[in-house]
N, CA, C and O of each residue as an XYZ file, in Angstrom:
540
protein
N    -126.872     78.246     20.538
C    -125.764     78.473     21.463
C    -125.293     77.141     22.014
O    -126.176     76.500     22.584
N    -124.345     76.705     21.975
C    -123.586     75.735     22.511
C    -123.179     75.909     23.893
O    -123.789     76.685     24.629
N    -121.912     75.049     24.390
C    -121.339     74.785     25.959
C    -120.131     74.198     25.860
O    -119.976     73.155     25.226
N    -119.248     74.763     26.427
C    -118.447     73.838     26.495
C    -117.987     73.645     28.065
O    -118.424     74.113     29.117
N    -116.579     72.472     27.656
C    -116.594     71.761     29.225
C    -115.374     71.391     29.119
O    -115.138     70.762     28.088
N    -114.346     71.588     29.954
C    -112.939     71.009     29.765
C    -112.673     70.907     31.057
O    -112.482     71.770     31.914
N    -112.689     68.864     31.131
C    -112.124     68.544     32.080
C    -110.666     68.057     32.600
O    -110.064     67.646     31.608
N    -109.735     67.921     33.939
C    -108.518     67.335     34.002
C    -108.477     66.250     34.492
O    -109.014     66.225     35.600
N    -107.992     65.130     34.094
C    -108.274     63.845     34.793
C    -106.550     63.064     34.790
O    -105.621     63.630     34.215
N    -106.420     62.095     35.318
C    -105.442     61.463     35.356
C    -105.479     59.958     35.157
O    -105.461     59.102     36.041
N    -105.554     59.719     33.354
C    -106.272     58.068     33.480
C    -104.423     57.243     33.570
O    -103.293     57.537     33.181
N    -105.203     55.932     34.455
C    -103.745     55.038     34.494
C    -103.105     54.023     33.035
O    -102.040     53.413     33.135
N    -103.625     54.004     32.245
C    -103.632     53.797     30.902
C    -104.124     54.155     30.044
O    -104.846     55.127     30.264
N    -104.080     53.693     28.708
C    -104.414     54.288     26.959
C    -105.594     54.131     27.170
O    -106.384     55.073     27.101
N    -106.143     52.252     27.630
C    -107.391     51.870     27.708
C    -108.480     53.208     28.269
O    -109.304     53.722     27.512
N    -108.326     53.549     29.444
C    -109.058     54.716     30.295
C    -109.461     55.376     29.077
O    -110.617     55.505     28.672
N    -108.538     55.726     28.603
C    -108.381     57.302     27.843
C    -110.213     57.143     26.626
O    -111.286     57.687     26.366
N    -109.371     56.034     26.343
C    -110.506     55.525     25.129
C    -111.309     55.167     25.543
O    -112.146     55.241     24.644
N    -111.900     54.641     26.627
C    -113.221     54.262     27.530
C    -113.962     55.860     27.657
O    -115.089     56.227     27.323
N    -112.982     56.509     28.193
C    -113.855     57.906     28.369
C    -114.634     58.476     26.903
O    -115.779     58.457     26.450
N    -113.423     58.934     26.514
C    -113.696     59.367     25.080
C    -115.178     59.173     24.273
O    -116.129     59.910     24.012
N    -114.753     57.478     23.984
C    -116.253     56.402     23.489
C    -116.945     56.812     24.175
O    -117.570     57.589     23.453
N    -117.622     56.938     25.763
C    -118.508     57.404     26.139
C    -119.186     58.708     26.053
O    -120.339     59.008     26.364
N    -118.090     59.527     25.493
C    -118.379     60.941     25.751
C    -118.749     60.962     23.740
O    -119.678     61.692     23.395
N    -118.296     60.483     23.066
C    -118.860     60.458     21.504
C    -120.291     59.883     21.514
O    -121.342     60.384     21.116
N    -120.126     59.123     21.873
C    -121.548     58.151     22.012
C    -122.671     59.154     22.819
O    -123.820     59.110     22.382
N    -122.471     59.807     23.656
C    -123.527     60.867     24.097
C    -123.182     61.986     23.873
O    -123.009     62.817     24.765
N    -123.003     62.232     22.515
C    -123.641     63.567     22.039
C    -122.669     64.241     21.579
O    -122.789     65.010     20.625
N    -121.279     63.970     22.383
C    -120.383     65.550     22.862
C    -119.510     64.979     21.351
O    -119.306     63.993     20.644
N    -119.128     66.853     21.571
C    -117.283     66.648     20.316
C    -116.809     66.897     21.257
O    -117.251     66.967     22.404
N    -115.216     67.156     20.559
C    -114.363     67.501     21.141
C    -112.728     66.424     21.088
O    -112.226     66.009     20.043
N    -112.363     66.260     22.020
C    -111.527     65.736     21.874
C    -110.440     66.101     23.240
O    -110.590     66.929     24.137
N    -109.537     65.321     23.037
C    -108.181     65.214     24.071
C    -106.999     66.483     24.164
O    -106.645     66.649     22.997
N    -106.518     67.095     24.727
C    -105.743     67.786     24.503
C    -104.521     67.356     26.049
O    -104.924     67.269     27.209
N    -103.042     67.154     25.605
C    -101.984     66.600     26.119
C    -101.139     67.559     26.481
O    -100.214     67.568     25.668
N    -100.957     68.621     27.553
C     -99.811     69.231     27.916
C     -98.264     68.347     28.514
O     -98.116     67.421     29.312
N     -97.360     69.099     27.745
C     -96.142     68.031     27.975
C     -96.624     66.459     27.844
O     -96.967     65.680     28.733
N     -96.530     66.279     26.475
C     -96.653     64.995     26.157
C     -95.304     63.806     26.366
O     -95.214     62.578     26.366
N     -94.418     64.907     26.527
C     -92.816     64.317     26.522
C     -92.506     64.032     28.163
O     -91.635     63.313     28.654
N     -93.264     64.639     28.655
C     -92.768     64.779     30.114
C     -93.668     63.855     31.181
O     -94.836     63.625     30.868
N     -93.128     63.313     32.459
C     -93.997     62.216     33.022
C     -93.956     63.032     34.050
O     -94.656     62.252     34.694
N     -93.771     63.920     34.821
C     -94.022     64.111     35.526
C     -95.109     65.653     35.287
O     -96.067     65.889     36.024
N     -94.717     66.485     34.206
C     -95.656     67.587     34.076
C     -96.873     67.146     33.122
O     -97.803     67.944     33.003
N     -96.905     66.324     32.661
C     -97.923     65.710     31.729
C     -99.524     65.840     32.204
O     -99.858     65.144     33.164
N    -100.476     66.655     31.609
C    -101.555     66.607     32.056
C    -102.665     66.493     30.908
O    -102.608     66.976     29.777
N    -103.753     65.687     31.518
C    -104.878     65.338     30.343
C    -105.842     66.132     30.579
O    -106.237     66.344     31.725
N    -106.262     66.583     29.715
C    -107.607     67.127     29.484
C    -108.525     66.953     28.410
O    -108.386     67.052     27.191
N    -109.792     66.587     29.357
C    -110.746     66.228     27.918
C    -111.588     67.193     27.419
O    -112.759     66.938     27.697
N    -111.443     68.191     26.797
C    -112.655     69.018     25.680
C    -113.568     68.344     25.376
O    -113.322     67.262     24.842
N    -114.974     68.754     25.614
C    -116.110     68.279     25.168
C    -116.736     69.454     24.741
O    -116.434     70.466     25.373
N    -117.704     69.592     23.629
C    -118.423     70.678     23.165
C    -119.593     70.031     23.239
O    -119.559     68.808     23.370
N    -121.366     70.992     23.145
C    -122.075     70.605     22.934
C    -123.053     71.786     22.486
O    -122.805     72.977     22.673
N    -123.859     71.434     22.053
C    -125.027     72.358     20.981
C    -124.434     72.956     19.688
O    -123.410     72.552     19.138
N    -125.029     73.727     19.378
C    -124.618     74.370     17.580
C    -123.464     75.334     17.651
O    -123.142     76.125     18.538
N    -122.927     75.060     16.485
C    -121.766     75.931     16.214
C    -122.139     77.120     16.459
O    -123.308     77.407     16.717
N    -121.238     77.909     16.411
C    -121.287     79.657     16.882
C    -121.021     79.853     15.208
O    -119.972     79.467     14.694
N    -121.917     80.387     14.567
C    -121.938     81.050     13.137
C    -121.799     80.331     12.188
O    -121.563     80.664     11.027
N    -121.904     79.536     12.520
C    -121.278     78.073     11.597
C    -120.181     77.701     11.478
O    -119.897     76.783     10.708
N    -119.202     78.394     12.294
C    -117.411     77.912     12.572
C    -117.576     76.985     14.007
O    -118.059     77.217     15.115
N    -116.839     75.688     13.307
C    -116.870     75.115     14.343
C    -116.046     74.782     15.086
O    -114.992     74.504     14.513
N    -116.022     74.620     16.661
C    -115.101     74.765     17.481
C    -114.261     73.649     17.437
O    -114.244     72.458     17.128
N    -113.094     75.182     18.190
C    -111.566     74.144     17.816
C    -111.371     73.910     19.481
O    -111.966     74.262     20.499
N    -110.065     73.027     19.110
C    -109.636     72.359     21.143
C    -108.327     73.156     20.749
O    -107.613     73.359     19.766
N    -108.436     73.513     22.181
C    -106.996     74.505     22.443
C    -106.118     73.918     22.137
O    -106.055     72.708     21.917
N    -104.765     75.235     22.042
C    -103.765     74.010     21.635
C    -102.881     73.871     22.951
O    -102.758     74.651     23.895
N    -102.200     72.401     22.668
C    -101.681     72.206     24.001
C    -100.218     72.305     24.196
O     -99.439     72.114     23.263
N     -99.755     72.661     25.641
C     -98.167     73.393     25.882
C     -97.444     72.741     25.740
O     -97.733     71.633     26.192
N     -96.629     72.797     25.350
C     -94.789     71.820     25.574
C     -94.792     71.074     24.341
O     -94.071     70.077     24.362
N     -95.601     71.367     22.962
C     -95.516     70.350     22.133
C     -94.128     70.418     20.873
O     -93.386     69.534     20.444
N     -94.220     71.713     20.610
C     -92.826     72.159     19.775
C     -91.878     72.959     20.265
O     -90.664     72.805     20.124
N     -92.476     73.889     20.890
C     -91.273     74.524     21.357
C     -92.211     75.346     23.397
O     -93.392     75.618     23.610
N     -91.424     75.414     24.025
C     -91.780     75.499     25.387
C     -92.864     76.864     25.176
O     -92.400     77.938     24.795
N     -94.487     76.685     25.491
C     -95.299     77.828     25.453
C     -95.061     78.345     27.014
O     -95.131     77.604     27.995
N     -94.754     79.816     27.047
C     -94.642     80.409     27.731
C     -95.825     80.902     28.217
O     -96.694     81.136     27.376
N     -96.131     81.169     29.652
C     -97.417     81.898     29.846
C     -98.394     82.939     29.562
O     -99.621     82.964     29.654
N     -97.123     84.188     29.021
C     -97.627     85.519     28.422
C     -97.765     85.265     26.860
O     -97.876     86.180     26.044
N     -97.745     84.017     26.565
C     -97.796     84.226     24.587
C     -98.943     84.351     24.597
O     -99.364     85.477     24.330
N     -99.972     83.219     24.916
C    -101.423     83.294     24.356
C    -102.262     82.924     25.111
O    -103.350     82.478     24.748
N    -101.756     83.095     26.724
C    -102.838     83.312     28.016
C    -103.523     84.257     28.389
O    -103.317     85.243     27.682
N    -104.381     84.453     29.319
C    -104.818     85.629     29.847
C    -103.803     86.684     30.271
O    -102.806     86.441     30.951
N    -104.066     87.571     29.922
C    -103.480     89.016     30.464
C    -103.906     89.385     31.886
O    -105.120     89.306     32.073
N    -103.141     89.784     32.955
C    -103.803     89.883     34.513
C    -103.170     90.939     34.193
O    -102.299     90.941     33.324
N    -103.525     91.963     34.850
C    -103.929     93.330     35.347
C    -103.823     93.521     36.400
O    -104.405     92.714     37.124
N    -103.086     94.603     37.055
C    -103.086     95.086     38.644
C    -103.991     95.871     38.636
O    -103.511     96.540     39.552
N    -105.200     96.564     38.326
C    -106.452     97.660     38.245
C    -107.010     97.620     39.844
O    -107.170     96.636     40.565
N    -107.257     99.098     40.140
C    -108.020     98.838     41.292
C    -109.155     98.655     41.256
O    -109.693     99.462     40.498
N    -109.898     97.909     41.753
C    -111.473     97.937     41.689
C    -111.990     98.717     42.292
O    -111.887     98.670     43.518
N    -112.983    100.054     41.468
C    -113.681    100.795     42.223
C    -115.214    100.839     42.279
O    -115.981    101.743     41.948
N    -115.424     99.784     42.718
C    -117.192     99.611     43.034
C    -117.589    100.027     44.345
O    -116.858    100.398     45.263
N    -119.085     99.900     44.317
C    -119.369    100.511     45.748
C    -119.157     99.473     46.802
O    -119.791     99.747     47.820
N    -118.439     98.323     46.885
C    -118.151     97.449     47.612
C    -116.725     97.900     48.715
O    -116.517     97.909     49.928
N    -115.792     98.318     47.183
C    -114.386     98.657     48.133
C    -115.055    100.449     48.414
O    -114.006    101.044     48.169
N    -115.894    101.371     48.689
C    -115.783    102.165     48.972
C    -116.522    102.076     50.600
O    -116.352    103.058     51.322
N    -117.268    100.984     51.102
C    -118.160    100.891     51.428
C    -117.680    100.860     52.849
O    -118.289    101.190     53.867
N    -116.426    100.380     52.703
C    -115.391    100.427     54.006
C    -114.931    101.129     55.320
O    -114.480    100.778     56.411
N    -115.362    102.643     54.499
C    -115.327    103.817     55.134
C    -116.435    103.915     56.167
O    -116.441    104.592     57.195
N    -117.327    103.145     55.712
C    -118.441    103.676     56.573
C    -118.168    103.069     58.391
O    -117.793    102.036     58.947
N    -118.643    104.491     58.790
C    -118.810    104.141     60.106
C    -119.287    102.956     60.819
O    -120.265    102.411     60.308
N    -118.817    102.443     61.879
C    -119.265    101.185     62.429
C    -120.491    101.565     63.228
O    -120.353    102.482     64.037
N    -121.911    100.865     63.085
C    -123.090    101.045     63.442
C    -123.289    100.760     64.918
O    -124.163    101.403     65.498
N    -122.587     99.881     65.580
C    -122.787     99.153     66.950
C    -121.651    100.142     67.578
O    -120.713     99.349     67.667
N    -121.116    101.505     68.115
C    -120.293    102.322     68.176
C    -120.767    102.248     70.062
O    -121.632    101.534     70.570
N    -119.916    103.175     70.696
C    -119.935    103.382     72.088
C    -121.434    103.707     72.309
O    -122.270    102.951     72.804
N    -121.640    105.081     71.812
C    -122.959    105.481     72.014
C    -123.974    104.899     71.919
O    -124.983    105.001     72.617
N    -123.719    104.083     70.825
C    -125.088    103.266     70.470
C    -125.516    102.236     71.664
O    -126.710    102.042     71.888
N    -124.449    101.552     72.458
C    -124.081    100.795     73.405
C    -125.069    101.133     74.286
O    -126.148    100.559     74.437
N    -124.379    102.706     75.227
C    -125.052    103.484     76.062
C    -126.498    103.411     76.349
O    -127.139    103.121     77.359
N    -126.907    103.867     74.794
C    -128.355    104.202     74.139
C    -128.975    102.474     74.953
O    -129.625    102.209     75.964
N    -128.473    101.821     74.085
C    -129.535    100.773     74.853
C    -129.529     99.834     76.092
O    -130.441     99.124     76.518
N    -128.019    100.049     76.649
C    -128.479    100.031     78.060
C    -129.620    100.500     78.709
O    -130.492     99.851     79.287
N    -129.465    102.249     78.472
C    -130.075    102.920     79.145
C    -131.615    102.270     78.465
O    -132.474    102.515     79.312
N    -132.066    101.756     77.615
C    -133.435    101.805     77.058
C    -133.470    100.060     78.115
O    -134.623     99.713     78.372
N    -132.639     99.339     78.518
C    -132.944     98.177     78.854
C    -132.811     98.142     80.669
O    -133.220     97.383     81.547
N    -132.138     99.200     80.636
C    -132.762     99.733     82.281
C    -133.663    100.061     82.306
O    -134.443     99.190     82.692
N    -134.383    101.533     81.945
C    -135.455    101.835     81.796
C    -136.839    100.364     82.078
O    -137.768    100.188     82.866
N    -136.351     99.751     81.144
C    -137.570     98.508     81.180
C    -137.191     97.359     82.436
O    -137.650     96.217     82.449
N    -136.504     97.773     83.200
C    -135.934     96.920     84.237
C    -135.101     96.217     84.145
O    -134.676     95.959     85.271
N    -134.417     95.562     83.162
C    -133.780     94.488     82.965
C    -132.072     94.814     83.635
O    -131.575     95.940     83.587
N    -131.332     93.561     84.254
C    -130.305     93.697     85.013
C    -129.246     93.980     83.472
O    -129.382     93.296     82.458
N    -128.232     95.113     83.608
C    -127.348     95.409     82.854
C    -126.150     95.596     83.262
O    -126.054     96.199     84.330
N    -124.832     95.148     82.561
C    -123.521     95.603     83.790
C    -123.672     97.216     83.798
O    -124.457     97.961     83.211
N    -122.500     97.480     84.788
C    -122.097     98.483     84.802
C    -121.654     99.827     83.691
O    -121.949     99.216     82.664
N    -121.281    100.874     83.296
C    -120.831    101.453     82.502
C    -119.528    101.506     82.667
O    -119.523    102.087     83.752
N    -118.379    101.335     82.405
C    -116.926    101.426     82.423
C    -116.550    101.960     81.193
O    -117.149    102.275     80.165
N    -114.805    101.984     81.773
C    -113.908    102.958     80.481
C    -113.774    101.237     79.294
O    -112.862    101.210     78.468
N    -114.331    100.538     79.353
C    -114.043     99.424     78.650
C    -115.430     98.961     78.231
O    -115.502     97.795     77.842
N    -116.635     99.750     78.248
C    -118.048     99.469     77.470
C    -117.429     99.778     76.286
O    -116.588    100.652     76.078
N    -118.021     98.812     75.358
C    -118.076     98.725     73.626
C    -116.832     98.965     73.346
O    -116.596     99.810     72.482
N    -116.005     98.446     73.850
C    -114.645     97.741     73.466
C    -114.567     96.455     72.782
O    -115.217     95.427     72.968
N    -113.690     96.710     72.000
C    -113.849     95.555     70.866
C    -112.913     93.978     71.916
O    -111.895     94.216     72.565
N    -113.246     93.196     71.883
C    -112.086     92.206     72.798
C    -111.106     91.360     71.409
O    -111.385     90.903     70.300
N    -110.257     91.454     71.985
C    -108.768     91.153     71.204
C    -109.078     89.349     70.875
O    -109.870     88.867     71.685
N    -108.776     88.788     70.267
C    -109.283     87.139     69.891
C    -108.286     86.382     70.738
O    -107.128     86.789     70.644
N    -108.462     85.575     71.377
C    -107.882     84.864     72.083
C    -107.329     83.954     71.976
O    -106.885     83.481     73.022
N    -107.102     83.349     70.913
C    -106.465     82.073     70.273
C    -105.184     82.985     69.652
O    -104.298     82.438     68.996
């Protein structure tokens, strides 16, 4: 099983480019460069592909291909597909549940922290009221 690794960097010359590279051949890795908008200076972005360990079946890996080179790649040709799906795990159901620290519960341990003496406020129409954030 192999790894791969694709990083974005922004080198200030050719030199950079080939400093990285050499280093990254020289220890171990393939791979190679891949140039979105090669034509363009302001959308132009580098990325370096590096692979490492054994081929997957004995086909060996390719570097993506990169956008803006012949004709403008659009996002829906050969990107991920996103999905509006709802997620139904027990996470979003979990929501429903009643809040544990509730009025009563409040009550309950006043009364258990009187009982043992301890000074407690008063009971009011504003015990276990949530307070509004103040900022």
């Amino acid at each position: 099983r192999g790894a791969r690794a694709i990083f974005q960097f922004y080198p200030e010359n050719d030199d950079q480019v080939q400093l990285i590279m050499g280093c990254a051949v020289r220890c171990g890795f393939e791979g190679g460069l891949v140039v979105d908008y090669p034509n363009s200076k302001k959308a132009k972005k580098f990325y370096l592909c590096l692979f490492a360990g054994q081929e997957a079946n004995g086909v060996k890996q390719q570097l993506p291909a990169a956008l803006g080179e012949d004709e403008e790649g659009e996002p829906g040709e050969n990107g991920v597909q996103y999905t509006s799906k709802k997620r139904t795990d027990s996470r979003m159901r979990s929501n429903k549940r009643k809040p544990t620290k509730d009025k009563n519960w409040v009550l309950k341990k006043k009364e258990q922290l009187r009982s043992k003496g301890d000074k407690t406020a008063n009971d009011s129409k504003f015990t276990a009221r949530k307070r509004r954030p103040k900022f």
